[in-house]
VEXDREN-2710 file (C-alpha; in Angstrom, 1 decimal):
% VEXDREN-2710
k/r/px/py/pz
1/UNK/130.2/53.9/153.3
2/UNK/128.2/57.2/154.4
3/UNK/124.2/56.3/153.2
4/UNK/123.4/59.1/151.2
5/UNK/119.9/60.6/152.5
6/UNK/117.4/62.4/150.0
7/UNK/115.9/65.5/151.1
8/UNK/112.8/65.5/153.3
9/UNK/111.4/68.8/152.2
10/UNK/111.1/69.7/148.6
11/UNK/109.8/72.9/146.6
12/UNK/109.3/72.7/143.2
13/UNK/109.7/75.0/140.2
14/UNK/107.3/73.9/137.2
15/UNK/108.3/75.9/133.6
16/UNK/105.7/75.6/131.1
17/UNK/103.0/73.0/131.4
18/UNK/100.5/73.8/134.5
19/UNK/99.8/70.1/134.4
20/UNK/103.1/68.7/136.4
21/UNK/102.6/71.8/139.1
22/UNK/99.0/70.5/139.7
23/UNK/99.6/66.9/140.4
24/UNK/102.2/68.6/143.2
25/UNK/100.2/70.6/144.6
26/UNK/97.4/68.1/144.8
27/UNK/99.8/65.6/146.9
28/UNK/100.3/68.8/149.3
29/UNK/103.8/69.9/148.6
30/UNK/104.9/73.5/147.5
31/UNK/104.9/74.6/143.9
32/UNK/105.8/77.8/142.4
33/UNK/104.6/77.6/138.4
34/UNK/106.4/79.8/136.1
35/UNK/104.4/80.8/132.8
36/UNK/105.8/79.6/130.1
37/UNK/105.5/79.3/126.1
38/UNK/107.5/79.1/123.2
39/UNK/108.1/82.7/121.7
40/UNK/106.1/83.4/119.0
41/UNK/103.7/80.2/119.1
42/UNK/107.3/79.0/117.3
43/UNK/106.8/81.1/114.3
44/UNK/110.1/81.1/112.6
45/UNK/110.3/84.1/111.2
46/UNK/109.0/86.0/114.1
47/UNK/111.3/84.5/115.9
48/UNK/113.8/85.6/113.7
49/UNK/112.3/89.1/114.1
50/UNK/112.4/89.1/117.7
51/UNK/116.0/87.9/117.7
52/UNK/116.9/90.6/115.5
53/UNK/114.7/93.6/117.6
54/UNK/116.4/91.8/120.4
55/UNK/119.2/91.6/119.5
56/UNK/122.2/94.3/118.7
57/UNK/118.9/96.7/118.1
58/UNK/117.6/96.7/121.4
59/UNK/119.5/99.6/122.8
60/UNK/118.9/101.5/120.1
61/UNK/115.0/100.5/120.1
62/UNK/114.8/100.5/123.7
63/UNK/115.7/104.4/123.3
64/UNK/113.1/104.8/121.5
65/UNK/110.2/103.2/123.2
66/UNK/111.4/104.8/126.2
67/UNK/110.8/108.7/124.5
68/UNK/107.5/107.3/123.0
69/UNK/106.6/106.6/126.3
70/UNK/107.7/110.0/127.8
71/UNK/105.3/111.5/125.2
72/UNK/102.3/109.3/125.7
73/UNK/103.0/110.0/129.4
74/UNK/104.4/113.8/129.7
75/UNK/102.1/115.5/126.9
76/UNK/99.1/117.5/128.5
77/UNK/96.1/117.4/126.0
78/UNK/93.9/121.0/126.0
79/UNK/90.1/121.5/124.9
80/UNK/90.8/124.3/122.9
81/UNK/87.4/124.5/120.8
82/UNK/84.9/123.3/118.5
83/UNK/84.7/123.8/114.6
84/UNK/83.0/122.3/111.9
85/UNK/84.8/120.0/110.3
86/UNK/85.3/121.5/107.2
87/UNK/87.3/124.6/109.3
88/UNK/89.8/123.1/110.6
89/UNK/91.0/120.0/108.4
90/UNK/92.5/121.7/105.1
91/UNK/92.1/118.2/103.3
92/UNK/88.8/117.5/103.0
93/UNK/86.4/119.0/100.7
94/UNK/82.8/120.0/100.6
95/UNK/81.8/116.4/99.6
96/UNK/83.9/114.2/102.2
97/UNK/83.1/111.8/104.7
98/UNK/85.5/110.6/107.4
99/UNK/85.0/107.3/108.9
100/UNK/86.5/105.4/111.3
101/UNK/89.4/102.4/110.9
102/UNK/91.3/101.8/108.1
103/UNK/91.2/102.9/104.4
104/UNK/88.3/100.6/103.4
105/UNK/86.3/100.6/99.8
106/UNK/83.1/100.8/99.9
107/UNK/82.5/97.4/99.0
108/UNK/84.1/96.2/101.6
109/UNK/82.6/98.3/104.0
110/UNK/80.6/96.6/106.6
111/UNK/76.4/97.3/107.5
112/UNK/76.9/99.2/110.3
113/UNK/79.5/101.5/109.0
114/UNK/77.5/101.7/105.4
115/UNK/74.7/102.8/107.4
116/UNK/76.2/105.2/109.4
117/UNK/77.9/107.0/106.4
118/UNK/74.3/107.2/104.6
119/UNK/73.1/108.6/107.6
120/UNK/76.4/111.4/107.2
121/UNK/75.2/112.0/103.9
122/UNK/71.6/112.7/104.6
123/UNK/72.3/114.9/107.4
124/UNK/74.8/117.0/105.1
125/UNK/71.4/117.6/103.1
126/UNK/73.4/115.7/99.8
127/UNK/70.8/112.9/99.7
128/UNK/67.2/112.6/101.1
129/UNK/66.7/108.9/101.7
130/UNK/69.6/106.1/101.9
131/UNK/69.0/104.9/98.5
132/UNK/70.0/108.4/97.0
133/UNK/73.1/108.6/99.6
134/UNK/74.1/105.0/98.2
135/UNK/73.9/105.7/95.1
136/UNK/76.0/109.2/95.4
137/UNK/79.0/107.0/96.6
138/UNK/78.7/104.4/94.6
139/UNK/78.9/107.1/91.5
140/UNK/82.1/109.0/93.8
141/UNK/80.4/111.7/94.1
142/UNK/81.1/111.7/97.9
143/UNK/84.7/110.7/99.0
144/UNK/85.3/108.7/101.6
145/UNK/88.5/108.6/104.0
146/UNK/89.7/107.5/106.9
147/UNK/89.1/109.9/109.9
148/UNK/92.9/108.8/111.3
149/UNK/94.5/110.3/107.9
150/UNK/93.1/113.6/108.9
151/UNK/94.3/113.4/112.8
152/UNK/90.8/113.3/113.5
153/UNK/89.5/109.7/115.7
154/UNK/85.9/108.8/115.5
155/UNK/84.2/106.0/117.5
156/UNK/82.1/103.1/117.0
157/UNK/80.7/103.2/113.5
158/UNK/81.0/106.8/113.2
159/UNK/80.7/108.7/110.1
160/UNK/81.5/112.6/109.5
161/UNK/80.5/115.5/107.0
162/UNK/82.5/118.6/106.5
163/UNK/79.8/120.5/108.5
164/UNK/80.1/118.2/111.5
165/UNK/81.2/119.9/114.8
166/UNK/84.6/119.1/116.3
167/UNK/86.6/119.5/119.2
168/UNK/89.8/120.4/118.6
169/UNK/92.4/119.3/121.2
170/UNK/96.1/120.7/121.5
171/UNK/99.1/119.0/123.0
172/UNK/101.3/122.6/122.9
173/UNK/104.5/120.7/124.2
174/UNK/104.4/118.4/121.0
175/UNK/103.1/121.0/118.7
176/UNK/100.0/118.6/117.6
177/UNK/96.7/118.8/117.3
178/UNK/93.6/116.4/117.2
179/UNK/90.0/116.1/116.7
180/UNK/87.1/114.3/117.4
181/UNK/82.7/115.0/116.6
182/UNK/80.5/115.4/120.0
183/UNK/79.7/111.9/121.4
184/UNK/76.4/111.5/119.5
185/UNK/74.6/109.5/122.6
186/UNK/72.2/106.7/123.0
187/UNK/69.3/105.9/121.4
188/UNK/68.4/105.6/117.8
189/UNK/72.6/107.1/116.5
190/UNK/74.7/106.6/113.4
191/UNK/77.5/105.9/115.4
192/UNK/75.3/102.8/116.1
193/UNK/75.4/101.9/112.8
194/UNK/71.4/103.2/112.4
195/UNK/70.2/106.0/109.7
196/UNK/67.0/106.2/110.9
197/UNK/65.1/109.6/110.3
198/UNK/65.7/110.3/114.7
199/UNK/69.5/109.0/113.6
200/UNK/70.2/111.9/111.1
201/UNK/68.1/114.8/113.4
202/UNK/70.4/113.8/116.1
203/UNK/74.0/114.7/113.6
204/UNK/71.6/117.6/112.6
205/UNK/71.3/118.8/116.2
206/UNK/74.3/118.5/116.8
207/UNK/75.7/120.8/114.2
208/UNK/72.7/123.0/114.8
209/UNK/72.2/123.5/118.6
210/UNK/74.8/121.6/120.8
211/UNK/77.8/122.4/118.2
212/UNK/77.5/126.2/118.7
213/UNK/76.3/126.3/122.1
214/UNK/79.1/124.1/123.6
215/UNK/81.9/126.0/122.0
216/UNK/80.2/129.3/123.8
217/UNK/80.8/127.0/127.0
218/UNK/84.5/126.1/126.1
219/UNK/85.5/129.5/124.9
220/UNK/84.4/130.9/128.2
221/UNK/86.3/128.1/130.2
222/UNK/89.2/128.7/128.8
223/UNK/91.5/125.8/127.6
224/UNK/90.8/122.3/129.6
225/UNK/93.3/119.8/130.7
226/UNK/91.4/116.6/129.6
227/UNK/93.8/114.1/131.5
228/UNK/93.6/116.1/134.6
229/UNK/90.2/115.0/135.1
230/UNK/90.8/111.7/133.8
231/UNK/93.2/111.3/136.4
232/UNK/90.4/111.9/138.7
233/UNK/88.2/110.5/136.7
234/UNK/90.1/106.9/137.1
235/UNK/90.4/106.8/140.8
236/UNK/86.9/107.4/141.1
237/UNK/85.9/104.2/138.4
238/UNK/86.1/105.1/135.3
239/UNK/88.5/103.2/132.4
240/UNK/87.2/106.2/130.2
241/UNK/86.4/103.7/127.3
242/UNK/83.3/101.6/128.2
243/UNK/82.5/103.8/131.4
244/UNK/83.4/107.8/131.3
245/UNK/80.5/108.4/133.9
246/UNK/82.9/110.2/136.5
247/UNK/85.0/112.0/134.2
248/UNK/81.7/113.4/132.5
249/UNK/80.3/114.8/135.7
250/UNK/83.7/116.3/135.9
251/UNK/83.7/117.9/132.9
252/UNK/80.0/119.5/133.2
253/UNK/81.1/120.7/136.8
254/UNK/83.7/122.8/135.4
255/UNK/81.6/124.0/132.3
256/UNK/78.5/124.5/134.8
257/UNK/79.1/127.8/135.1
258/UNK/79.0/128.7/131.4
259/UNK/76.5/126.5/130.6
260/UNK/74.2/127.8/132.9
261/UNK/74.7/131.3/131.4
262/UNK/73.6/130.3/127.8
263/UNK/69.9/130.1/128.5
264/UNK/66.9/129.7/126.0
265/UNK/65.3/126.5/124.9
266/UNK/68.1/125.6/122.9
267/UNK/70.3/125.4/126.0
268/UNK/67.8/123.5/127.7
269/UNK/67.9/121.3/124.9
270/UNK/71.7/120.8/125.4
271/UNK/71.6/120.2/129.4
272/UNK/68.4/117.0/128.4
273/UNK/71.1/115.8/126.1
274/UNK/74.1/116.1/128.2
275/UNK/72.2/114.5/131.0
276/UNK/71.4/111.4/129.2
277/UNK/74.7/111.0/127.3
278/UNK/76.8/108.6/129.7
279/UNK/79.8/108.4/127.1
280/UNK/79.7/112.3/126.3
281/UNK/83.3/112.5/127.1
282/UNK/84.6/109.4/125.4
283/UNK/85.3/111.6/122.0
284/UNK/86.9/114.2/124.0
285/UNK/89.4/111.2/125.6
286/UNK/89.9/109.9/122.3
287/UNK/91.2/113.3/120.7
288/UNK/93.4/113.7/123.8
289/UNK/94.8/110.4/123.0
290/UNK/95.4/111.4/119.7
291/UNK/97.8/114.4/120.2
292/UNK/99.7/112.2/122.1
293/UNK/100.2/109.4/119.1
294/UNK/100.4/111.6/117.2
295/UNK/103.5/112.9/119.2
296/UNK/104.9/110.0/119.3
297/UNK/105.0/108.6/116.2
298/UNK/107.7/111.1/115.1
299/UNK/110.1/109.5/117.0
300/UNK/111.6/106.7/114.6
301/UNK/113.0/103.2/115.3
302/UNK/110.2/102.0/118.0
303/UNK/108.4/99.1/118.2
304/UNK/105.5/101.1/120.2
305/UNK/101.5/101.0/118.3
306/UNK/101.0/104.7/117.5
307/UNK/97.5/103.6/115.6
308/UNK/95.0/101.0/116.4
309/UNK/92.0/101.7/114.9
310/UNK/88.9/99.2/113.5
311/UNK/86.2/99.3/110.2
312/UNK/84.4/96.5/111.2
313/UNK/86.2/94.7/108.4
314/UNK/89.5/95.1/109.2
315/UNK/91.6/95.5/111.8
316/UNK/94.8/98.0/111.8
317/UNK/98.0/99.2/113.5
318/UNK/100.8/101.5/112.8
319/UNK/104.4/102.2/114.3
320/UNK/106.1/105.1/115.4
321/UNK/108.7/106.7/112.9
322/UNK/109.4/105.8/109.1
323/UNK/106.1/103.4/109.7
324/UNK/103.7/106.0/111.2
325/UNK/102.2/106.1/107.6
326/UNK/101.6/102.5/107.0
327/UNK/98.7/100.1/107.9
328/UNK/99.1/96.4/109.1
329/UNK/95.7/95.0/108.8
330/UNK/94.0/92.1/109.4
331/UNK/90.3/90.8/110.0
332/UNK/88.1/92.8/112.2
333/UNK/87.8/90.1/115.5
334/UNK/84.4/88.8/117.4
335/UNK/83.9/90.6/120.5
336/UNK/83.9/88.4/123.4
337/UNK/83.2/88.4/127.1
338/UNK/80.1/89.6/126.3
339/UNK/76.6/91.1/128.0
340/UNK/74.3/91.4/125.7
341/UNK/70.3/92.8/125.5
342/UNK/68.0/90.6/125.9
343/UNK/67.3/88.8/122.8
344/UNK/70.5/89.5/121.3
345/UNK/73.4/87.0/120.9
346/UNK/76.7/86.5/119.5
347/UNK/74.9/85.4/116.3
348/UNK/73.5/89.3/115.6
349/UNK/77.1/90.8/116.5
350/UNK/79.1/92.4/114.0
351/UNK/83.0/92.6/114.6
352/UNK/85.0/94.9/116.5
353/UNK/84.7/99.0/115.3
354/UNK/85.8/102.2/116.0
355/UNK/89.2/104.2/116.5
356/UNK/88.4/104.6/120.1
357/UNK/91.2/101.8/121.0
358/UNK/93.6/104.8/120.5
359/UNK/92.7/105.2/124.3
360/UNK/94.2/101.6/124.9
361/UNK/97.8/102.4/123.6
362/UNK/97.6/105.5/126.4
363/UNK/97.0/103.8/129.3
364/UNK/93.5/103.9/129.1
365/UNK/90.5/101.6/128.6
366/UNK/92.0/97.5/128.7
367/UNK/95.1/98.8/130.4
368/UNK/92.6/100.4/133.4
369/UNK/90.4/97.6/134.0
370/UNK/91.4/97.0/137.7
371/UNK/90.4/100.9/138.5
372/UNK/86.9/100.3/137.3
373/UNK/84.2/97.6/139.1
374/UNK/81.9/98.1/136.0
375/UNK/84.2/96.8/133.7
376/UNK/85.1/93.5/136.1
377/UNK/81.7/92.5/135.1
378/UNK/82.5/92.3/131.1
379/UNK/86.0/90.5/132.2
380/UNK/84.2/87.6/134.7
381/UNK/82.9/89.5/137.4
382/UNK/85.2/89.9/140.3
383/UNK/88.0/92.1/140.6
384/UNK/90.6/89.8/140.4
385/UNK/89.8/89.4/137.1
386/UNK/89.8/93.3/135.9
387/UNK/93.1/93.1/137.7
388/UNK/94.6/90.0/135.6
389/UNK/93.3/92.4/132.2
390/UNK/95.5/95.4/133.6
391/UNK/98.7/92.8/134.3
392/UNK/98.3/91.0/130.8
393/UNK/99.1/94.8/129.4
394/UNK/101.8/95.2/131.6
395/UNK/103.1/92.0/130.0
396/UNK/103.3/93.8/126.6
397/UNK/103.3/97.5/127.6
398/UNK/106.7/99.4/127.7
399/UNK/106.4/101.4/130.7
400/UNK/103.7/102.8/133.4
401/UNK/102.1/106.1/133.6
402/UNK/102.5/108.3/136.2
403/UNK/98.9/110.1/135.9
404/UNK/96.6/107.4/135.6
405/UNK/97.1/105.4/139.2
406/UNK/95.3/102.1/140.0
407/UNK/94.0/102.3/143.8
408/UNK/93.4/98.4/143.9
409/UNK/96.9/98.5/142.8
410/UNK/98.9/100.2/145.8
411/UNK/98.4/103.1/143.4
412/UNK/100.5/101.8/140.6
413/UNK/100.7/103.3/136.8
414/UNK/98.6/101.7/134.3
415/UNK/100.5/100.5/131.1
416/UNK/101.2/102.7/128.6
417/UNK/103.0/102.3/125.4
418/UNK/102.0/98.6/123.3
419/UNK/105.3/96.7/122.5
420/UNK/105.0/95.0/119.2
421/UNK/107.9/92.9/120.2
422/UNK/106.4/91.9/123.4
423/UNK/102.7/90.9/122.0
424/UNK/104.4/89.0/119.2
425/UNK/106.8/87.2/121.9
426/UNK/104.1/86.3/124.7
427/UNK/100.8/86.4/121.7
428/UNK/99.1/88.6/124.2
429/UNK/97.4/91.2/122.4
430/UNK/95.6/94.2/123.7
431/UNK/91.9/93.6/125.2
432/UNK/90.0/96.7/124.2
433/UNK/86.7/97.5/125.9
434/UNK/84.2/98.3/123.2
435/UNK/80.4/98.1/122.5
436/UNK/78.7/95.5/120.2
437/UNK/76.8/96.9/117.0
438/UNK/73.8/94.1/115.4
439/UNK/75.9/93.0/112.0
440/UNK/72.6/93.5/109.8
441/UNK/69.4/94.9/110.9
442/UNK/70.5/98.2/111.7
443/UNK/68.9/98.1/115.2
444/UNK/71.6/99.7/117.1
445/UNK/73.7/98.9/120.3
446/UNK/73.1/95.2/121.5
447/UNK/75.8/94.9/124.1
448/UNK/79.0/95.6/125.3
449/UNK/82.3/93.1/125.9
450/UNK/85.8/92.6/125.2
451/UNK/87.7/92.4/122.0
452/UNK/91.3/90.7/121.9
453/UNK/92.8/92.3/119.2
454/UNK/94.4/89.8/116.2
455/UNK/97.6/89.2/116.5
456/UNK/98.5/88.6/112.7
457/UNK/98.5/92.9/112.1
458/UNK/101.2/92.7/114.8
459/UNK/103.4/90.0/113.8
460/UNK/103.1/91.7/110.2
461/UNK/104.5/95.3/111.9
462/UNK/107.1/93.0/113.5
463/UNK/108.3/91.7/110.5
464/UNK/108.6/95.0/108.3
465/UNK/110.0/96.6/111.8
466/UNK/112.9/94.0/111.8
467/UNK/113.5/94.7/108.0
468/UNK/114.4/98.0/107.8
469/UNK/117.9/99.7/108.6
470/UNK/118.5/100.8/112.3
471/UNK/117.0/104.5/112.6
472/UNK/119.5/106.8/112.9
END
């Protein structure tokens, strides 16, 4: 009888549990580990979800997502303008205030945000001290609405007036249109959640001097392709969330020449501001984001986030198509991987805010980590690990761009296009790079981090997704 002779030389292939593949590797011998979990944390009605939006739907889903992604990716966002707020958005009246997230009650509405609207109030010249603005929407004598329901995106704890200055973007091969205020700046700001008396005479200036004075500089521009310059702005280390500094110089080089032509103290006004304003272009991004959703949500059947958008209290998505209308919300999360000021910790922080996480579902902010060295030091500090933030989006993204290229990256696409189906399968959920508000004591900015979005609005979006009848 032949002896039969085991193998000399083995490889191993560990599924799930990093544990086994360890204990090979520590006794020397090759190991490839393969990433594995149960679908859904083993969720059985997700997983029943999945198996459906998997199942005979995916072709007809897959369709979808893959148009949603050609509009996220193909539409060319213009700076047409700026208006006051009231000029441009039929829906509002003389005594609204936009705000950004959700539809939230007052109640419910969290310090920051309360502060900021009071601050909206004053500098409409409705109320002279917080008390008075309090009271007038407590009585509802001011309305308040989400910004998102009037295609408008604010960030941070941002609150809006009918006279507040906008810019309008256009997205001509969609046929939408989007708007956003001026980036309000550092310092004492209501979009810090502060209505200091320096907090309202900053919305003031705004509408009074930089309003009027930068749509002189558009209008003599010309229309601007926003994601041109992001383009460049991302090879050059910007995510155009937390860091926009390249992609601002950008902008004010190619408004230089109109800007220098305003003249007067007012314009000298303008140039200290836009100077010292690091994020000035953020709201612009946002807008530009914004005609793109908006784009896409008309296409029906996808499983791709149109809307992702935070109050400080809650925490909300929405779908392309027949669900481009309704909310699946959850809790506002912590924000983690945090640098904070000194004296500040995770105690003081109030949860994730703002509607600036549109920029997220275009291939923007999380999904463009690994372009930007200044957000590697919110994700760990080395660029491996902005890099491992860009390929956890991939994970749950349905396609690439082909404008916004990753050098570190042999120049690939950053994700575009959030996959409900994919962030409920692998319960990766978007990372969103935001700033940190104090939760009480209305002092403003105290850091910057990471929030991982919940995944319970997701699963939720899943689950009315895979109850509906096939579109079409």
């Amino acid at each position: 009888m032949t002896a039969i002779e085991l193998p000399r030389e083995i490889s191993v292939v560990n599924i799930g549990l990093p544990l086994f593949a360890d204990a090979i590797r520590a006794q020397g011998r090759p190991v490839a580990q393969v990433e594995w979990r149960i679908p859904a944390e083993g969720d059985t009605d997700a997983i029943a979800a999945l198996r459906r939006t998997y199942g005979t739907r995916t072709a007809a889903i897959d369709k979808a997502n893959a148009e949603v992604v050609r509009r996220l990716d193909e539409g060319v966002p213009q700076l047409m303008g700026i208006e006051a707020a009231a000029s441009v958005l039929p829906d509002i009246d003389d005594r609204t205030v936009l705000h950004s997230g959700p539809p939230i009650a007052w109640s419910d509405i969290c310090d920051p945000l309360r502060r900021s609207i009071r601050a909206a109030v004053m500098a409409e010249g409705w109320a002279t001290t917080p008390d008075e603005a309090t009271a007038l929407v407590e009585m509802g004598s001011v309305r308040l609405e989400p910004a998102n329901h009037h295609d408008t995106v604010v960030p941070m704890a941002s609150a809006i007036g009918p006279s507040a200055p906008v810019f309008i973007v256009d997205n001509a091969a969609g046929g939408t249109r989007a708007y956003a205020p001026i980036n309000q700046g550092p310092g004492q700001v209501a979009w810090f959640g502060m209505e200091t008396p320096a907090a309202v005479e900053r919305l003031v200036f705004l509408r009074q001097v930089a309003g009027p004075l930068l749509a002189r500089a558009i209008a003599g521009s010309g229309p601007i392709d926003i994601f041109s310059l992001v383009a460049q702005g991302v090879q050059m280390g910007d995510d155009v969330h937390m860091r926009t500094q390249a992609t601002n110089n950008l902008l004010i080089r190619h408004l230089l020449p109109q800007l220098m032509s305003l003249g007067g103290t007012d314009a000298q006004a303008l140039a200290k501001f836009l100077a010292g304003n690091h994020l000035f272009f953020l709201n612009i991004a946002m807008a530009g984001a914004k005609t793109l959703t908006l784009w896409a949500e008309q296409v029906d059947g996808s499983s791709v986030v149109t809307s992702m958008a935070r109050n400080g209290t809650t925490f909300g998505i929405r779908l392309a198509g027949s669900q481009s209308h309704e909310w699946f919300t959850t809790a506002s999360p912590p924000i983690g991987r945090a640098l904070y000021q000194s004296g500040f910790g995770p105690d003081d922080a109030a949860p994730d805010i703002g509607d600036s996480a549109v920029l997220e579902l275009v291939g923007l902010g999380g999904p463009a980590a690994a372009a930007s060295p200044a957000v590697a030091g919110f994700l760990g500090g080395s660029m491996s690990d902005a890099i491992a933030a860009t390929e956890d989006m991939e994970r749950i993204c349905a396609g690439r761009s082909t404008r916004f290229k990753l050098p570190i990256l042999g120049f690939r696409g950053t994700p575009v296009g959030v996959d409900v189906r994919k962030v409920v399968e692998t319960g990766i959920t978007p990372r969103i790079n935001t700033g940190i508000l104090h939760a009480s004591a209305g002092t403003g900015q105290i850091g910057a981090g990471v929030a991982e979005a919940p995944v319970a609005c997701f699963r939720e979006a899943l689950l009315a997704l895979s109850n509906r009848p096939p579109a079409g």
